[in-house]
N, C-alpha and C positions, 0 to 999 in steps of 0.2 A: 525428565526426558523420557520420551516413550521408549520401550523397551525394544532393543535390536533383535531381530530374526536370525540367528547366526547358525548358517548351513554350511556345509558341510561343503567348500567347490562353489557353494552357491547354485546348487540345482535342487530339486526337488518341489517348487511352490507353482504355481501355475504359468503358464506363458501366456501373454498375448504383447503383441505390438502394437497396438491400435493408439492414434493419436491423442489430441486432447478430449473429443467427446467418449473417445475409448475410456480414458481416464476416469471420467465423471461418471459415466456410467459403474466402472467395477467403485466408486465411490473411494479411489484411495491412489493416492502419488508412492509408488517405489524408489529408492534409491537403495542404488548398491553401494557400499562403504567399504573402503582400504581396512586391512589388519591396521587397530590401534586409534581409528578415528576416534572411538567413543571414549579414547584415556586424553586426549588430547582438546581436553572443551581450554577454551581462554578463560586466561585469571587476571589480564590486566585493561585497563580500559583504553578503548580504540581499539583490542586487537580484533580481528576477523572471528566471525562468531557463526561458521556454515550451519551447526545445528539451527539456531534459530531462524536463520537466514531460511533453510529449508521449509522449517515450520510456520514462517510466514507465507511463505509460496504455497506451501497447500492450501493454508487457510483463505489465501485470495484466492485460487482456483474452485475453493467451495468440497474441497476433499479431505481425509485423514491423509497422517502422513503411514510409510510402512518403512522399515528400516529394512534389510539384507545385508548383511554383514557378510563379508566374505573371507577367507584363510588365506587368499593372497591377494598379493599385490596386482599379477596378472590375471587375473579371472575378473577382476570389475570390468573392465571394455566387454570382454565374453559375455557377462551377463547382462550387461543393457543391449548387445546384441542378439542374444536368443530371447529376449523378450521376458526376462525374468523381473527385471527391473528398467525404468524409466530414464532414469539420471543415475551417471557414473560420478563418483567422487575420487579423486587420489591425486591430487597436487597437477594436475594435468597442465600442461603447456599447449597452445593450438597445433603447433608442428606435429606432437605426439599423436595429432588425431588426424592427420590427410590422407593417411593409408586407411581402406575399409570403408566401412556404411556409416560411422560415427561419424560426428559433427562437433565445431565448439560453440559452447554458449558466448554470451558478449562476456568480457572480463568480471569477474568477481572481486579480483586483486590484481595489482602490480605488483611484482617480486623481479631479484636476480637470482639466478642461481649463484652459488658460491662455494667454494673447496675451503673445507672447515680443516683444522685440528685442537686437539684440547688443549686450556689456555697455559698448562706449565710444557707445552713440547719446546722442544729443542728446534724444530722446525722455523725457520723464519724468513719467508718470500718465498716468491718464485723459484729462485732459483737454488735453494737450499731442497725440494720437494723433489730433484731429478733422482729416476730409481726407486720410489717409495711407490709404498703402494695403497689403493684407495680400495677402499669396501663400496659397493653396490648392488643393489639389487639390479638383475641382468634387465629387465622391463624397463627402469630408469636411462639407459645409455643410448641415447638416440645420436643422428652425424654429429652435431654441431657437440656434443661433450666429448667423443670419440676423439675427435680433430684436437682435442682441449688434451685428452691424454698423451696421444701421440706425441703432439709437439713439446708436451714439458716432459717424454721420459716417465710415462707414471704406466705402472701396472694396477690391473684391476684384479680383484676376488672377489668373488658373487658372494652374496649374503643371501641365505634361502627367501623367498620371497614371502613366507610366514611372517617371517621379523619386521614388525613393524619400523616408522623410519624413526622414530620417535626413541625406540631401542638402541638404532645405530646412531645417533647421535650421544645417549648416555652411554654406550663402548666405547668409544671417541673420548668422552669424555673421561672415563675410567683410564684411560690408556691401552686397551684391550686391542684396537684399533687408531691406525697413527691418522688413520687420514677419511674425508667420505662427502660426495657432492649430497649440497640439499640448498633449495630454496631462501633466501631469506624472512620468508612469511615464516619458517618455521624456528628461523634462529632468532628472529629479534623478539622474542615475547617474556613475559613479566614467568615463565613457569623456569622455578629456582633449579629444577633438576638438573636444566642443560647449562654449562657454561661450557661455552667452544670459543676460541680465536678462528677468522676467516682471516684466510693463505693470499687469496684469489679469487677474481672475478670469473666464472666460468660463461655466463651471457649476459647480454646486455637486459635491460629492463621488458619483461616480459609478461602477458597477461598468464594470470591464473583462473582457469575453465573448469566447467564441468561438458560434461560428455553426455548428450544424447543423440538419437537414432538420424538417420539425415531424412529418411523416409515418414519424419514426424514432422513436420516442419511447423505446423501449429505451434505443439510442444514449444519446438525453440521457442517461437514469436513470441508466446507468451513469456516465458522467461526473460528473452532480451528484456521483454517489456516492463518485466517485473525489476528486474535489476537497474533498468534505465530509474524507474520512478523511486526505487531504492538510495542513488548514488545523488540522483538528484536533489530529493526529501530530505535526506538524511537521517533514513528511519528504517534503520536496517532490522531493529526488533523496538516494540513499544516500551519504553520506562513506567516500570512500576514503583509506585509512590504517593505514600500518601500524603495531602498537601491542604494546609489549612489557608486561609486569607493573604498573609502574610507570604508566603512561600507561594503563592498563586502570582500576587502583582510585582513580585520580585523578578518572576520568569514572564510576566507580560503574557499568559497563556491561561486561557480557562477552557477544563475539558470536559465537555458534553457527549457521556453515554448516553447512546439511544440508538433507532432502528434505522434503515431505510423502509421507510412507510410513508402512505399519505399524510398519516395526522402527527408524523413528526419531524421527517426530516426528505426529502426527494432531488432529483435533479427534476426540473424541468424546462424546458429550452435551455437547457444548459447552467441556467439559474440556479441556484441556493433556495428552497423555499419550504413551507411547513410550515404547521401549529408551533410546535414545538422549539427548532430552530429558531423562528423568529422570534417567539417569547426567549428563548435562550440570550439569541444575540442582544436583544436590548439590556438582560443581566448585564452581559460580558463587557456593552458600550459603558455603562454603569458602574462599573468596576475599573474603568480604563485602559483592559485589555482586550484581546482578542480571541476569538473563540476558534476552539481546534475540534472537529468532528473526532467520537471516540467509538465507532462503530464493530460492536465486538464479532467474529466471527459465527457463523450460519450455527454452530452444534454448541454454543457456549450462552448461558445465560446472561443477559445482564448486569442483572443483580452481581454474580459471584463477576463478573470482568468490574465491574466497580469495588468491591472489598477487597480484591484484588493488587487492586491500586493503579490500574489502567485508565481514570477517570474520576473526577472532580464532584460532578454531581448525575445522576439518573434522571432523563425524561425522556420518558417511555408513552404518556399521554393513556396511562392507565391506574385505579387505585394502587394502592400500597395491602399487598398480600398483609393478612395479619399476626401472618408468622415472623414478617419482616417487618412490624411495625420495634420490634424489641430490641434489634440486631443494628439498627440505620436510625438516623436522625431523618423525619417526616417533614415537611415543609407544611403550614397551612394551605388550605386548597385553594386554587384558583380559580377552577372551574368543577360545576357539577354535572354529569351527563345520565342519563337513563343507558342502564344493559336492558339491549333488546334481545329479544331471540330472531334468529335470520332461519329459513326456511327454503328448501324447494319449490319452486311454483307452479311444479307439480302435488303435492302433498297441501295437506290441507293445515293451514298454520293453526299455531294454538292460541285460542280466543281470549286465554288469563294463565296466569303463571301457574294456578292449578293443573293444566293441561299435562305438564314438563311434571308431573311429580310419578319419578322412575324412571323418566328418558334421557339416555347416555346424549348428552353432550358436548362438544368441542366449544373448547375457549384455554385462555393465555392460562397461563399457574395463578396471578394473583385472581382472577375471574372463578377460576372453576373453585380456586378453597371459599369466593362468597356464594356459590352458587352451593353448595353444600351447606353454609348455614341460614339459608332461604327454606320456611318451615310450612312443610308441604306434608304430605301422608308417606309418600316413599322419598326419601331424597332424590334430586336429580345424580343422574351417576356422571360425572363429571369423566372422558376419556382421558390419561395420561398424553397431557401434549409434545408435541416434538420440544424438545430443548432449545430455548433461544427464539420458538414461534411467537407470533402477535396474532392480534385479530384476523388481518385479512387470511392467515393461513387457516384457521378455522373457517372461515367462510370457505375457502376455497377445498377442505374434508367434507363439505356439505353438497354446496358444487361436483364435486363427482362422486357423490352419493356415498361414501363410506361413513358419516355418521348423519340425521333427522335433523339436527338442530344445532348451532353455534348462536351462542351469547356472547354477544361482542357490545362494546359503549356505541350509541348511538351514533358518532361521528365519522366511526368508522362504516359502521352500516349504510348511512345516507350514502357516502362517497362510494362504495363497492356497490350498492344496488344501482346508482345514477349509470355505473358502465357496465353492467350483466341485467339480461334478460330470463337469466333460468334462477335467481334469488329476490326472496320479497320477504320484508318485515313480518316478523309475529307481535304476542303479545310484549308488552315492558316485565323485566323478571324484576330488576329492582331499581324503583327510582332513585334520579339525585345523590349517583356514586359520587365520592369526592377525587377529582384527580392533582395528583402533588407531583412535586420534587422528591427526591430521595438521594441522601446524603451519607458519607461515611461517619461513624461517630467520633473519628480522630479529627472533625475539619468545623468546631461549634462555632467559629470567628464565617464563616464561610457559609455554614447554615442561618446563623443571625441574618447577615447582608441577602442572601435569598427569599427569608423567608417574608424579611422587610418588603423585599423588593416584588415578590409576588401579591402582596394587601395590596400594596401601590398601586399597582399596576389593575388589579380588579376593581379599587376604588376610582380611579381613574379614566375607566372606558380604555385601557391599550386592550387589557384583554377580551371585550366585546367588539372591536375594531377588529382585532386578529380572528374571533370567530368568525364574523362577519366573511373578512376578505376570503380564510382558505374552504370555510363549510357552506356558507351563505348562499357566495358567488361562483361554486367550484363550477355548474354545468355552464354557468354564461362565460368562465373564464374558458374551458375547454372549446364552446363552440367559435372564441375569436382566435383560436389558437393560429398562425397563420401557415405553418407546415406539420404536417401531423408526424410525431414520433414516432416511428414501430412499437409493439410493447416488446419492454424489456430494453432498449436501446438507450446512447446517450443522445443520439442527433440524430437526424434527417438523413445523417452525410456517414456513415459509421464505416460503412465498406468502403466506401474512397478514403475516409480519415486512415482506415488500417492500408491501407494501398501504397497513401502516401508514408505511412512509418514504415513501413516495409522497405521502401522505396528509398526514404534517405536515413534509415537509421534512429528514427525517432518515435517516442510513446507516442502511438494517434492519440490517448488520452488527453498528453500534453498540446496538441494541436488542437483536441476538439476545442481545450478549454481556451487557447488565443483564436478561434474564432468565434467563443462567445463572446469572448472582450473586445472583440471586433464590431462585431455584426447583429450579433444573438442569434444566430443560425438562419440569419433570413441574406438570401442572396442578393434581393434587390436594394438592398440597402446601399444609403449615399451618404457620405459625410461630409461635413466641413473641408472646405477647399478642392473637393472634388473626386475625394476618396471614394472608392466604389465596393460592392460585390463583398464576400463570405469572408474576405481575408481583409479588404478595405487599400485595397493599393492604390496609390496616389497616382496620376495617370502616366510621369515620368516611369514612375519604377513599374507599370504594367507593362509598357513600350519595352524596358528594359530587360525585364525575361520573357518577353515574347508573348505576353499574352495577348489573344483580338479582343476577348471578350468578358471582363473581370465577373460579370455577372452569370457568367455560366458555373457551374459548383465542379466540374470536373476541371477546368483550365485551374483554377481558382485554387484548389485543393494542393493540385500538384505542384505550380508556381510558390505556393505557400511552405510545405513543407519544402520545395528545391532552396528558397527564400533563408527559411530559418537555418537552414543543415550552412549555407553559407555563410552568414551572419555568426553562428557559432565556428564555426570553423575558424573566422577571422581572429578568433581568441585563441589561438595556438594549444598549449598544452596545458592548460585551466585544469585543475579540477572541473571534472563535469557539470555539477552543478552550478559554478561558478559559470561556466562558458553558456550555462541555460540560461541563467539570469542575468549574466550580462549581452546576449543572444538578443532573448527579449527586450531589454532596455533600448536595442540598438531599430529593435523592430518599431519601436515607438518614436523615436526620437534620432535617428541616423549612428551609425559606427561611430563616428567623429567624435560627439558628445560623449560617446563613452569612453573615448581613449581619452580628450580629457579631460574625465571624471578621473582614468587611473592616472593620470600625470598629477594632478590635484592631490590624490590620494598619497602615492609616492612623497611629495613637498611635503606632506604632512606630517610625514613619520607612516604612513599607515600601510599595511600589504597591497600594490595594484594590484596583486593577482587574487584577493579575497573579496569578496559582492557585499555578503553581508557585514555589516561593520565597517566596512572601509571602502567600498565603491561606491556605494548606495549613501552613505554619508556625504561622499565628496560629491554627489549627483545635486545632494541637496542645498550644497553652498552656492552649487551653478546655478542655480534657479535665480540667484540674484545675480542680476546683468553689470554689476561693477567688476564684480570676481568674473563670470563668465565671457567677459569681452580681453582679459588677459589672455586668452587663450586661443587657439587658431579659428577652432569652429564657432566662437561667439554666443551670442544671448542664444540659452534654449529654456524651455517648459521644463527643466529637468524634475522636478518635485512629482510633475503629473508621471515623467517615466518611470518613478522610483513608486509612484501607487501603482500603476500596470504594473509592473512586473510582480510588487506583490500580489496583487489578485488573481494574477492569471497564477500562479504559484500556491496560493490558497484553495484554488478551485481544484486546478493540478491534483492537490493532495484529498480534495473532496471526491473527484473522481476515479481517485485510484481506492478508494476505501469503497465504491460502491458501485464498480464496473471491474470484472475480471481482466486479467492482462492479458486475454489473448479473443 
């Protein structure tokens, strides 16, 4: 756990309020923390884990995180309002935040509040608690518990707001104190210190927030956005584990580290594609499972987020460092590519690897230790590169002049010269590098099957077929492109996509990616039976939200996301990813079909209200028209709704590893 900043009140560190490019620019996410956050990490599984929850939010915003610990309870609001910190933590209710400049985020949890006592009191109900009295911290008593006091006869005594809550619940416990409101997120958990009996319901089921600025509103966005694909995914921190063959096809999951880069893994039109990726996915079809993108954070190495146990196997679409030939099981090579050297085009390139002997350098870690043992008169001085960099980052220290030269593999050179006009090839530093796999050495069942698989695949022509399609044909695939992407973007449509999340409550992410599965980001697109335009509305249901013109991208967008926000809606009070996935299913295939899939699913024994395992199953017995004519809505394609909804679910989680949440 990174180390808390713990001040004194919580002042003295610098202020600013600036929103999210504020953020990225001071390069660091604040949060202010309640007395006792940092005693209170969870010890049982399922429970609520904000630490890491935090620490994923940075790392998808592309920032460190910074901790501010504060001495009380009431100083967190204060201090994300003077601008000391970002995001307020401390068990926050929405209510608690309508007064003032602060705002709540979308839910983090579901809790009650609850009137505890310890479990040998003498206490028991309602009505046995008239006259007694409840400890408090005074910041905690907002109307709606006040109301709660009154009406049972209870007195209050402030607890100083030092004391953590975590405290008042072990004096409770102790007997020190007979009685004390607190959340249920904090009583139901596996930590043995607390055992309390709850009295009474003090509210009804209520979200648990955090607190930022209203005048950030970026800020929030991203966050809602972040916690929507969180509750969704169900990935609220990555599992670390290490996992050999066996334990791979068991969970039906294979995880590939690697970069968002051209030559390994990219969105394009919305699409899945790469070197690397696509050699991966044909492993993973291989294997029988499916492949999960395991793309580690901008300041984190590879290599170490794989020994880690964050990931399966490395490809990176560069040699194997030879410092980590000893540490990792190496795969044989697939492919061999020449390190060029890349150049300004202004500067005069160097005509032989001689040229480079004592000229500092940019390239990846595994490049720059071979580019030192390349045997010259002076070594080349290799620059220490950013942590977690790849090729095209080198090219681009060359590009704005702060180092002469980057050696980068050929494939990434072709592809980065074909789109910049101010870099051009030098001489070859070393031919016929081998580029591998790389593997943990706990997973030899796992390495075998790879290593098998990649001979195969080179003996075979897939992997000159793959060079071919992403290196070959990159400028003719670019110039048929039929909507051009901004750089850095995921679509054509990005600012209407966040318009429309804005708008009804939803990850654009998750939208972009139901209009790839739509459309592929082209508007004029027509489907089967008559289906039109970015979203594909049948022409009943364009009539039906009012659109004139399905092929316009603004009607299109908005009817689309208005479309889905009702469609989930129609699933009541789902778990949310449930209400996504079965949202989706119904976007494919109509409501009906999926209601009943859950009536199916119920008959069976199985949870209607659960997608996976038990809707999505019962979707696929309806595919067959004997079983689905029992039931009101009749024969449907249900098998093809139960692949949509995975793929758009798949992509979902591709795009939220490689597009920020806000």
């Amino acid at each position: 756990m990174l180390a808390a900043l713990a001040l004194a009140g919580c002042a003295g560190p610098p202020r600013h309020t600036g929103d999210v490019d504020s953020i990225r620019e001071a390069g660091e996410l604040r949060i202010a923390v309640r007395p006792g956050f940092f005693d209170a990490s969870p010890t049982g599984a399922g429970e609520l884990d904000e630490t890491r929850l935090l620490t994923q939010l940075a790392s998808r915003l592309g920032v460190r995180l910074r901790w501010v610990e504060c001495s009380r309870h009431d100083r967190v609001l204060e201090t994300v309002g003077a601008g000391v910190a970002d995001i307020g933590i401390s068990r926050f209710s929405p209510v608690s935040l309508l007064d003032g400049d602060l705002r709540p985020t979308t839910a983090i949890d579901w809790v009650e509040d609850v009137l505890v006592c310890a479990r040998a009191s003498s206490l028991d109900g309602p009505e046995s608690i008239r006259g007694s009295t409840v400890h408090l911290h005074r910041s905690r008593v907002d109307d709606e518990l006040s109301s709660f006091l009154v009406r049972h006869g209870l007195r209050v005594e402030e607890v100083p707001e030092e004391v953590p809550v975590e405290e008042v619940l072990k004096r409770v416990q102790l007997g020190r104190y007979s009685l004390t409101v607190v959340d249920t997120g904090l009583v139901h958990t596996a930590r043995s210190a607390v055992r309390v009996r709850i009295l009474a319901r003090v509210s009804e089921r209520r979200a648990l927030v955090w607190a930022v600025r209203g005048r950030n509103p970026e800020l929030v966005l991203a966050i809602d956005h972040f916690l929507f694909a969180e509750r969704v995914l169900s990935r609220t921190s990555r599992e670390s584990i290490c996992r050999d063959l066996r334990e791979i096809r068991k969970a039906r999951v294979l995880r590939l580290v690697t970069r968002n880069s051209a030559t390994t893994c990219t969105v394009d039109r919305g699409g899945l594609q790469g070197f690397e990726y696509d050699l991966a996915l044909g492993f993973a079809r291989s294997l029988g499972v499916r492949l999960e993108l395991s793309i580690p954070p901008p300041d984190v190495d590879p290599m170490d987020w794989l020994e880690q146990g964050y990931g399966d196997l490395a490809a990176l679409h560069q040699p194997v460092a030879p410092r980590d030939r000893g540490a990792f099981l190496v795969t044989a090579a697939y492919r061999k590519v020449d390190l060029v050297s890349v150049v300004s085009v202004r500067a005069n390139p160097p005509a032989s690897v001689e040229d480079l002997a004592g000229v500092r350098v940019a390239a990846t870690r595994p490049v720059a230790e071979l580019c030192r043992m390349v045997p010259l008169l002076a070594p080349m001085r290799a620059a220490p590169p950013a942590v977690g960099a790849d090729g095209f980052n080198a090219m681009l220290e060359v590009a704005r002049g702060n180092l002469p030269v980057a050696v980068v593999d050929e494939d990434a050179a072709k592809l980065e010269i074909s789109n910049r006009a101010d870099l051009m090839l030098g001489a070859v530093v070393l031919p016929e590098v081998e580029l591998v796999w790389i593997l943990n050495s706990s997973s030899p069942r796992l390495f075998s099957a790879a290593d098998r698989y990649l001979r195969d695949a080179r003996k075979s022509g897939v992997v000159r077929q793959l060079v071919h399609n992403e290196f070959g044909s990159w400028q003719r695939y670019r110039r048929r492109t039929l909507l051009p992407t901004p750089e850095g973007a995921l679509s054509p449509y990005d600012e209407l996509l966040q318009w429309a999340g804005r708008e009804y409550d939803i990850d654009w992410r998750l939208l972009a990616s139901l209009m790839y599965e739509e459309s592929r980001f082209d508007p004029d697109a027509v489907g089967p039976g008559g289906s039109a335009g970015l979203l594909q509305f049948m022409p009943f249901t364009w009539r039906e939200l009012g659109v004139e013109d399905p092929h316009d991208p603004t009607e299109a967008v908005e009817a689309g996301g208005r479309y889905l926000r009702r469609l989930m809606d129609g699933f009541g009070d789902l778990q949310l990813s449930d209400r996504v996935a079965m949202g989706l299913a119904a976007y494919n295939v109509g409501p009906r079909h999926v209601f009943d899939a859950r009536r199916l699913a119920r008959e069976m024994g199985l949870d209607p209200n659960l997608w996976q395992g038990s809707v999505e199953t019962a979707m696929l017995l309806l595919d067959d028209p004997e079983v689905a004519r029992r039931y009101p809505a009749g024969v449907c394609r249900c098998r093809r709704a139960v692949g949509y909804t995975r793929r758009i679910l798949r992509r979902y989680a591709a795009y939220t590893e490689q597009f920020p949440p806000a």
